[in-house]
C-alpha positions in Angstrom: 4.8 30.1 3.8 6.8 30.5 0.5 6.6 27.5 -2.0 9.6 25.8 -2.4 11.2 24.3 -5.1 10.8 20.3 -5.3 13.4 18.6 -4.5 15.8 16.9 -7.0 15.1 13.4 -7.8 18.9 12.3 -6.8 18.3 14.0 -3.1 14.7 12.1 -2.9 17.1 8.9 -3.3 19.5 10.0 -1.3 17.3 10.1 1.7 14.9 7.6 0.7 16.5 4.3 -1.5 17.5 2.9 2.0 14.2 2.8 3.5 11.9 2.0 0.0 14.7 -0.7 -0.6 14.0 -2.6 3.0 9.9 -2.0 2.4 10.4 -3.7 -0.9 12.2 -6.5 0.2 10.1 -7.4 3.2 7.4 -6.9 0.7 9.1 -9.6 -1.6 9.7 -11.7 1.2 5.7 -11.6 2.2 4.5 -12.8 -1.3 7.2 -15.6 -1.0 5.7 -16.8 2.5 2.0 -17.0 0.5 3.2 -18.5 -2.5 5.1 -21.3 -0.6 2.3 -21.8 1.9 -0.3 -24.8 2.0 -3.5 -24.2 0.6 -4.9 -21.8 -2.2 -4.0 -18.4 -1.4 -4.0 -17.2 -4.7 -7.8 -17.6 -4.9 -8.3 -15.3 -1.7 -9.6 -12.0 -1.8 -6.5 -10.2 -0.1 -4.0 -11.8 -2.5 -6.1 -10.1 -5.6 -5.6 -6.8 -3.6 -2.0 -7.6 -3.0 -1.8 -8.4 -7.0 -3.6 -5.2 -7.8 -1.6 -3.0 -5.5 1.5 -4.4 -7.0 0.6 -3.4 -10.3 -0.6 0.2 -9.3 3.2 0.1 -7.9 4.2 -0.6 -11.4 2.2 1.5 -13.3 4.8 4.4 -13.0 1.5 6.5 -12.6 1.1 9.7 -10.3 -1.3 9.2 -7.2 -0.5 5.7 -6.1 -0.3 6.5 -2.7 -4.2 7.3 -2.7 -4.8 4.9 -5.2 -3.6 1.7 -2.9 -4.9 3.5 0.3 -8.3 3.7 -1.7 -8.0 -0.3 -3.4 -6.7 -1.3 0.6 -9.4 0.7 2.3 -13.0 0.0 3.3 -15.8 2.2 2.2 -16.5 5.5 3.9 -19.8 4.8 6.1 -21.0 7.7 7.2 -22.8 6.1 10.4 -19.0 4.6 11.6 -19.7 6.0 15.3 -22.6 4.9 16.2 -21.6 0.9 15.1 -18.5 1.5 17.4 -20.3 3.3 20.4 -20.7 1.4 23.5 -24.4 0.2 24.5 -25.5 2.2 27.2 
């Protein structure tokens, strides 16, 4: 296969604003849920990953798409299978 020449950034936009504009608003919508809910979400665990991600977001950095899936994923365990294999 040949390589192609990247796409222009207006025809990324084009195709894409609609869809990353709906992601970012539900996104906004979910951190307005936490922030109004009882209790003290903001001390959990998963809203200091949330707060992290966010900022990888705005970093303006290449690779956040493997940066947030590494910050949002477990560890690799090599042994995986065997915890998930039915006892026999």
């Amino acid at each position: 296969m040949a390589d192609r020449e990247p796409r222009p950034a207006t025809c990324v936009l084009d195709q894409e604003f609609l869809i990353l504009r709906a992601k970012a608003l539900e996104l906004a919508a979910g951190l307005d849920r936490i922030q109004r809910a009882p209790g003290d979400g903001e001390h959990d665990a998963r809203w200091e990953k949330l707060q992290r991600a966010l900022e990888i977001l705005a970093s303006g950095e290449d690779g956040r798409a493997e940066r947030l899936q590494l910050l949002l994923s477990r560890a690799y365990d090599a042994e995986w299978l065997a915890k998930f294999e039915p006892a026999r």
